[in-house]
ZAMARGU-4260 file (C-alpha; in steps of 0.2 Angstrom, whole numbers, plus 5000, padded with zeros to 4 digits):
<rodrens>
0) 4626/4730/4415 | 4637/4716/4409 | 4644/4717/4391 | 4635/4705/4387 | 4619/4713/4390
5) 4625/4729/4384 | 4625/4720/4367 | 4605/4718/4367 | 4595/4732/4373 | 4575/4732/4372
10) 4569/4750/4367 | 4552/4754/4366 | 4543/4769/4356 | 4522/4773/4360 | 4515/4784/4345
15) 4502/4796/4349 | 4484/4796/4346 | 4478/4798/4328 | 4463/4807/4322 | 4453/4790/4319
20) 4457/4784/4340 | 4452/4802/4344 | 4437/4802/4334 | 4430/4785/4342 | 4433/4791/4360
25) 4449/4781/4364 | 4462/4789/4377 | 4480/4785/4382 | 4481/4770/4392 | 4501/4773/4394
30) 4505/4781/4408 | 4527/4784/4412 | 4536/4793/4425 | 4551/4786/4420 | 4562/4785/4404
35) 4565/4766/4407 | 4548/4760/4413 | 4529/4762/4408 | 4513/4756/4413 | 4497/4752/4403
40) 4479/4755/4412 | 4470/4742/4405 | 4453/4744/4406 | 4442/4727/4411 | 4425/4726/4417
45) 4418/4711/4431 | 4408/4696/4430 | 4395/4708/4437 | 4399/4720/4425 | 4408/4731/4439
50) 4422/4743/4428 | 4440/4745/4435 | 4458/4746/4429 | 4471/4732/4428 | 4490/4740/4428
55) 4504/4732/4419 | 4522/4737/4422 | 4535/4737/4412 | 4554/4740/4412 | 4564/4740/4397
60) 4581/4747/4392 | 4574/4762/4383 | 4558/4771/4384 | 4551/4783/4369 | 4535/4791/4371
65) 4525/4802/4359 | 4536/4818/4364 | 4551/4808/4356 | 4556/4812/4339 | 4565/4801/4325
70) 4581/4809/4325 | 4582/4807/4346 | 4576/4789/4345 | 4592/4785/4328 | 4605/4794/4340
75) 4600/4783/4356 | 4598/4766/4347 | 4603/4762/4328 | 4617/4777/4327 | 4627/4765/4340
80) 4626/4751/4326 | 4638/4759/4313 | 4654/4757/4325 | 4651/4738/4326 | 4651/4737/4307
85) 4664/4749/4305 | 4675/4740/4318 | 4672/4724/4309 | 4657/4716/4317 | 4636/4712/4312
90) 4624/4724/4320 | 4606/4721/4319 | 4591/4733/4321 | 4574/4723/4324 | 4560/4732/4322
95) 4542/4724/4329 | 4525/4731/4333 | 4505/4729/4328 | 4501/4735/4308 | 4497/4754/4315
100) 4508/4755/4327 | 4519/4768/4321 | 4532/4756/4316 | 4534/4760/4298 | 4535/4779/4304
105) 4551/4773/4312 | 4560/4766/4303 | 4556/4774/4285 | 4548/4791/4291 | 4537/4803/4280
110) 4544/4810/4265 | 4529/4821/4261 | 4533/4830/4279 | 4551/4829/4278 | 4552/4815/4291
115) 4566/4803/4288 | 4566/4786/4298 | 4580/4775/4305 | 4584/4766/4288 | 4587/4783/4278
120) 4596/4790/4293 | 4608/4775/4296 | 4610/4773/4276 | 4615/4791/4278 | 4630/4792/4292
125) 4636/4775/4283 | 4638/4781/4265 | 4647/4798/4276 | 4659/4787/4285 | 4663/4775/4271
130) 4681/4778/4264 | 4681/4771/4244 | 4696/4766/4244 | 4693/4755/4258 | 4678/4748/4258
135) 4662/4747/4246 | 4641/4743/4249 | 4633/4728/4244 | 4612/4728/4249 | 4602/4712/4248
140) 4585/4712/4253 | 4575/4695/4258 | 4560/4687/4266 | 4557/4673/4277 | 4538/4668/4274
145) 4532/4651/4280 | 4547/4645/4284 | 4553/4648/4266 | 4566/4661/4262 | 4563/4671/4245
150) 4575/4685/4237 | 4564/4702/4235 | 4576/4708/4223 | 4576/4696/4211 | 4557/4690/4208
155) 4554/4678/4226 | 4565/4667/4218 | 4567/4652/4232 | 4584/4654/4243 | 4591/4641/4254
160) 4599/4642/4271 | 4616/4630/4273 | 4627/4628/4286 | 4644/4624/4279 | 4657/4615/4286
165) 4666/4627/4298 | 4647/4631/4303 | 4644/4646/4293 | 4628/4649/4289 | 4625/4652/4270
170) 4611/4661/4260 | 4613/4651/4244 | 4608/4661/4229 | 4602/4676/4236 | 4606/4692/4225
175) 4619/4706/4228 | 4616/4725/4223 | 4632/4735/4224 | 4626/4752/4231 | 4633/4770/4230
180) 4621/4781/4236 | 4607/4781/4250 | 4594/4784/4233 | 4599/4769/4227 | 4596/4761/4241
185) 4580/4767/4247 | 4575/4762/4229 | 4579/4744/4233 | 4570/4744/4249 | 4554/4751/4240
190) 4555/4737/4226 | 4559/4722/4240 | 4544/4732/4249 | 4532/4729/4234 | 4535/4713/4233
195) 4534/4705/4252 | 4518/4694/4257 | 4504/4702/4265 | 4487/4698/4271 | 4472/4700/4283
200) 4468/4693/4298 | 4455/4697/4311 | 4470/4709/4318 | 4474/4719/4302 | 4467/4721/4285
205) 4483/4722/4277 | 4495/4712/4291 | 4511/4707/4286 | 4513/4689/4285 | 4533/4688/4283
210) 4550/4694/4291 | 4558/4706/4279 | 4579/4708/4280 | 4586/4722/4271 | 4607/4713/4273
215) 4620/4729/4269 | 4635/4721/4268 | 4654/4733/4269 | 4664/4725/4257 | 4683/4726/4258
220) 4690/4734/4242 | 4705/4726/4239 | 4698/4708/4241 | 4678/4708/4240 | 4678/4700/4256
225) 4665/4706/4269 | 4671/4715/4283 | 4654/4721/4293 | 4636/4720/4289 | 4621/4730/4294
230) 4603/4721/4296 | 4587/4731/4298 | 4575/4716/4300 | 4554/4721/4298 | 4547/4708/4312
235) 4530/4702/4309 | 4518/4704/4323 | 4515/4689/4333 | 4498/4679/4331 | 4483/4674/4342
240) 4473/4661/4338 | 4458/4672/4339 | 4466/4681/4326 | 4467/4666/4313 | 4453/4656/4316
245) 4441/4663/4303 | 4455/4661/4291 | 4460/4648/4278 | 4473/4637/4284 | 4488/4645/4275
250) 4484/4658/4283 | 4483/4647/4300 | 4500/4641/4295 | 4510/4657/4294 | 4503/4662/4309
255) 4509/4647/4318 | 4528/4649/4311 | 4528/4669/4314 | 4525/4663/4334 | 4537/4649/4332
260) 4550/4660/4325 | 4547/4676/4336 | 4548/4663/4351 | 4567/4655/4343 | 4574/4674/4342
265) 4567/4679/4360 | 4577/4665/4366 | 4591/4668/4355 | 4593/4687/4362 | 4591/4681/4380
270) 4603/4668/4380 | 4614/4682/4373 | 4609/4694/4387 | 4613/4682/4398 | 4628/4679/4393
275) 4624/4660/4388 | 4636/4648/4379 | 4623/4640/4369 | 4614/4654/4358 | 4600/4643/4351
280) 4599/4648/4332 | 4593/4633/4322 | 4576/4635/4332 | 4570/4644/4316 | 4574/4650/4299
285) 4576/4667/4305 | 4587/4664/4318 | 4597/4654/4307 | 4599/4667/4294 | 4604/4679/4309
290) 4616/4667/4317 | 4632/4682/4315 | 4620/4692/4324 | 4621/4681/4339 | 4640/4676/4340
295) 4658/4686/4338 | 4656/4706/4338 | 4638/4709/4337 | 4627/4721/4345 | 4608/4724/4342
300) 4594/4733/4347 | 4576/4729/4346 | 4563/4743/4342 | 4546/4739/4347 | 4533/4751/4341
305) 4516/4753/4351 | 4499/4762/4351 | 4491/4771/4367 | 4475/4769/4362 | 4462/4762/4374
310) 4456/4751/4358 | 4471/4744/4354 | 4477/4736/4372 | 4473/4719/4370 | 4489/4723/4354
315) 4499/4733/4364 | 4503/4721/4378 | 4504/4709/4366 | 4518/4716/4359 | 4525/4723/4376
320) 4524/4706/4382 | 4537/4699/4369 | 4548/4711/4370 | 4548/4712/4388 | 4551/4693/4390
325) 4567/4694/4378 | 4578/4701/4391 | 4565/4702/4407 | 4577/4717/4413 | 4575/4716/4434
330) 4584/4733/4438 | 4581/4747/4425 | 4591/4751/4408 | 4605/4760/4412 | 4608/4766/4395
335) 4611/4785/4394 | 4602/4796/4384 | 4609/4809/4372 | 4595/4823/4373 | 4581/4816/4383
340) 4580/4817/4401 | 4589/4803/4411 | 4579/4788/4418 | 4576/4785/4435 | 4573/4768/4443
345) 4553/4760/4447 | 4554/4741/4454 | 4542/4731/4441 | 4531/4716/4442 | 4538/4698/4443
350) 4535/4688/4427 | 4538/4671/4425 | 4552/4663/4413 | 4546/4652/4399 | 4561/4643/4396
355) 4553/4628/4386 | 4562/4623/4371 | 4557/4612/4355 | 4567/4600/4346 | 4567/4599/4327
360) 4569/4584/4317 | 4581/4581/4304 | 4574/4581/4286 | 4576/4565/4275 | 4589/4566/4265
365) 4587/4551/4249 | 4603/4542/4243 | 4597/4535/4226 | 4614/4525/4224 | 4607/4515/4242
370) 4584/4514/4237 | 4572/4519/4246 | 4574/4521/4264 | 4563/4511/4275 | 4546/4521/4283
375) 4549/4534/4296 | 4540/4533/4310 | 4535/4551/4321 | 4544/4555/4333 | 4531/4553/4348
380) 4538/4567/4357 | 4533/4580/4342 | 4515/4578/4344 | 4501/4568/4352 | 4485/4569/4346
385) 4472/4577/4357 | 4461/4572/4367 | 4450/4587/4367 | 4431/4588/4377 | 4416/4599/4372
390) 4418/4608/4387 | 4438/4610/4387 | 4443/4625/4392 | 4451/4639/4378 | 4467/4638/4383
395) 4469/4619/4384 | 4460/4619/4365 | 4473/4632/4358 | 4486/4625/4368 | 4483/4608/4357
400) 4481/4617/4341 | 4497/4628/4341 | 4507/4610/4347 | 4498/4601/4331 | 4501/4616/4319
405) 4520/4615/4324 | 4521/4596/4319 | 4512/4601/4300 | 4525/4613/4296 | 4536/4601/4301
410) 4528/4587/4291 | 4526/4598/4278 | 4544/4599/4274 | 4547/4581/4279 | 4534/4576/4265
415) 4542/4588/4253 | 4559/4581/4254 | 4551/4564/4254 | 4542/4566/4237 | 4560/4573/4231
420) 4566/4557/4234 | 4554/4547/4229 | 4555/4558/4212 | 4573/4552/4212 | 4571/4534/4215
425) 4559/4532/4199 | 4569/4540/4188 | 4582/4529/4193 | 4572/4514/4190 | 4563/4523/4176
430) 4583/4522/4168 | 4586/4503/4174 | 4567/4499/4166 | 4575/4506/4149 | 4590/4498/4149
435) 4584/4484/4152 | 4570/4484/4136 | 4587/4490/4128 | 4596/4474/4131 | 4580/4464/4126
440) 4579/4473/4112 | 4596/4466/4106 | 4594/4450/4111 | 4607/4451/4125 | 4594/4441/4139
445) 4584/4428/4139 | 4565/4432/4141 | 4565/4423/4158 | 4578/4436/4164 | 4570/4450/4156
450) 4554/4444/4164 | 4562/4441/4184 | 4570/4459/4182 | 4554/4466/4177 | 4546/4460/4190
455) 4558/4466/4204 | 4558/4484/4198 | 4539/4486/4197 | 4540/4478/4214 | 4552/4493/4221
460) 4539/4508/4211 | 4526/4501/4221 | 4536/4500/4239 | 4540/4519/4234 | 4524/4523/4231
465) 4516/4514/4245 | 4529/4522/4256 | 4525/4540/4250 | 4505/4537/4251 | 4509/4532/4267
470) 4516/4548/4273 | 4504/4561/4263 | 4492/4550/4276 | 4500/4553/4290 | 4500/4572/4283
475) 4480/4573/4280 | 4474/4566/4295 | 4484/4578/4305 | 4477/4593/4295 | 4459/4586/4298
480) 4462/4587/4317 | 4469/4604/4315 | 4450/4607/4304 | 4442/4597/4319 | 4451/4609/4331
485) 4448/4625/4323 | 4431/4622/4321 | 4430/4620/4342 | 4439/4635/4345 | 4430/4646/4333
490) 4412/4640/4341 | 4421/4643/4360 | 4425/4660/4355 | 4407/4663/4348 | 4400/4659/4365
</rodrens>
């Protein structure tokens, strides 16, 4: 394996069956006779109601089954982390996977049986290896919901992303917590915990609808500079449409930016494990936020938690799918495991490469010193509208939606900054309208002056105006096709 590609690896862990799965007759669709590879047996039945089982393999870096336990799966992935950050560099553990899936059994354990997940663990071997008179902890703990970034630790205050000038990117305004103990700490992530956005969803009655980073940043003593950092990022599970479509559209809307942004980091880590010179990081928020992860001396591993259950297959390869596709490994992980027995080798299944990529436009940014800028026009590549028949099939409909949904969270923003600047241009001739009444207060211009100039700054609140109205109807005639095209996909599914 290159380096490269040794800086990603893909591990996956499969829970066992709980008592509720037992109960309602599900069995273990997973099948492995390798550490590196696995197989789901997913039941299907025919057109002519015929049963029979559809295989789908797999090959990842790593591969944790039920047998595995939390202290084997810390020392084979996130235990590798701490001499990145301690040698200077950014180290990110993702964690992904279904509400149910095990995934918060991973990474924060079970206290009441003694069980202690990834987070305590790492937290843990970093406060034991941390030298006081070198270095100190600092802990921030955000969330990236609809696009939007919001400090957990400091009552969702709104944070921006920015890029400075030697391309740094910069979390303006986010909140530091000096830490000095793993209590503290943990105490931190339960208070950020509380306070990330949830929801349901066809999927989950209580699903995740956010990204949550929990940022520990080593701080050198002597200068307060940083010298590593340590993410553990709480991925949001990716969406189907099925999944949304009884929902509100808010809730169609997260949905829509959790793909957009799973898909932006799965061709970020590729590119990576490829060994690309163009890591792709302004596809998203997140990936925007974890550009250190991506260039300089990083590693990172991705933890993808699954269920065995027959009842939950359609969410188990969903999940597989993703994380297979972020490094599609063709030969297996060559990884060497530290108390499990070694892998052996099983050829998998071609998949095809999804290699298409989106182009975001800038925002408007309003000058007030120059006016209003002129109308602008959409970009015809973002979105077309559709051209969608009664008897279209599914995927064409929900091919047309997500496209459509993608160009509203972008107008979205493009509106929003455009209502700041239209904010700005009136108070700025709110000001010149009172400075003007001022001067013809004292006399200083005649009344056919006072009159013309009138006359021209009630001109320019109605071109403002005109050319806001103009964009919040662009805005709603896109969310009433998204209504029209929602509607059609809920009525195909119920058929």
């Amino acid at each position: 394996m290159s380096s490269a590609a040794s800086r990603i690896s893909v591990c996956i862990r499969k829970r066992p069956l709980n008592k509720k799965e037992t109960s309602r007759g599900d069995h273990d669709v997973i099948t492995s006779k390798e550490r590196s590879s696995l197989t789901v047996n997913e039941p299907r039945v025919k057109y002519d109601l015929t049963k029979y089982i559809e295989k789908h393999n797999f090959l990842f870096d790593m591969y944790f089954d039920e047998s595995v336990t939390n202290p084997q799966v810390y020392t084979n992935t996130a235990k590798h982390l701490l001499e990145t950050v301690f040698s200077g560099g950014c180290a990110t553990c993702f964690a992904y996977g279904q509400t149910g899936s095990g995934k918060t059994y991973t990474m924060m354990g079970a206290q009441d049986k003694g069980v202690n997940g990834l987070y305590v663990m790492a937290a843990e071997d970093l406060f034991k290896c941390l030298q006081a008179d070198l270095h100190y902890v600092q802990a921030s703990f955000y969330e990236i919901y609809a696009g939007k970034v919001y400090d957990l630790l400091n009552g969702r205050k709104k944070l921006f992303v920015r890029e400075d000038a030697k391309q740094n990117v910069n979390i303006v305004g986010v909140s530091e917590h000096t830490v000095k103990d793993v209590q503290t700490l943990m105490s931190l992530m339960d208070h950020g915990a509380r306070e990330r956005a949830s929801g349901a969803t066809a999927a989950n009655a209580d699903s995740s609808r956010s990204h949550g980073i929990l940022q520990i940043g080593l701080k050198q003593t002597k200068n307060n500079k940083t010298f590593g950092k340590l993410y553990f990022i709480d991925l949001a599970g990716n969406e189907r449409g099925a999944d949304t479509a009884n929902c509100d559209r808010q809730t169609r809307m997260e949905g829509a930016d959790i793909n957009k942004s799973l898909l932006a980091l799965k061709e970020c880590i590729r590119s990576l494990a490829i060994n690309s010179k163009h890591i792709p990081f302004r596809g998203s928020k997140l990936t925007m936020v974890l550009k250190d992860s991506f260039v300089g001396k990083s590693q990172c591993y991705m933890i993808a938690n699954v269920s065995g259950g027959s009842g939950n297959c359609e969410h188990t390869l969903n999940t597989l799918r993703y994380a297979y596709r972020v490094k599609e490994l063709k030969e297996p992980g060559k990884a060497e495991y530290e108390d499990i027995p070694p892998p052996k080798v099983q050829q998998p299944e071609e998949k095809k490469k999804d290699n298409q990529k989106k182009q975001k436009r800038p925002l408007w940014n309003y000058d007030p010193t120059v006016g209003p800028p002129p109308p602008q026009q959409p970009d015809p590549r973002d979105y077309n509208p559709p051209q969608i028949t009664e008897d279209a099939p599914m995927e064409v409909v929900q091919e047309a939606h997500d496209r459509l949904m993608g160009t509203i969270m972008e107008e979205e923003e493009d509106v929003l900054a455009f209502h700041r600047g239209h904010i700005d241009a009136k108070m700025q001739l709110v000001k010149q309208e009172l400075k003007l009444m001022e001067t013809q207060d004292r006399g200083k211009s005649s009344v056919d002056e006072y009159v013309t100039k009138l006359d021209g700054l009630l001109v320019q609140q109605i071109q403002v105006i005109n050319e806001l109205r103009d964009r919040l109807s662009q805005f709603q005639g896109h969310l009433l096709e998204e209504e029209i095209l929602n509607t059609t996909m809920i009525k195909k599914m119920q058929h």
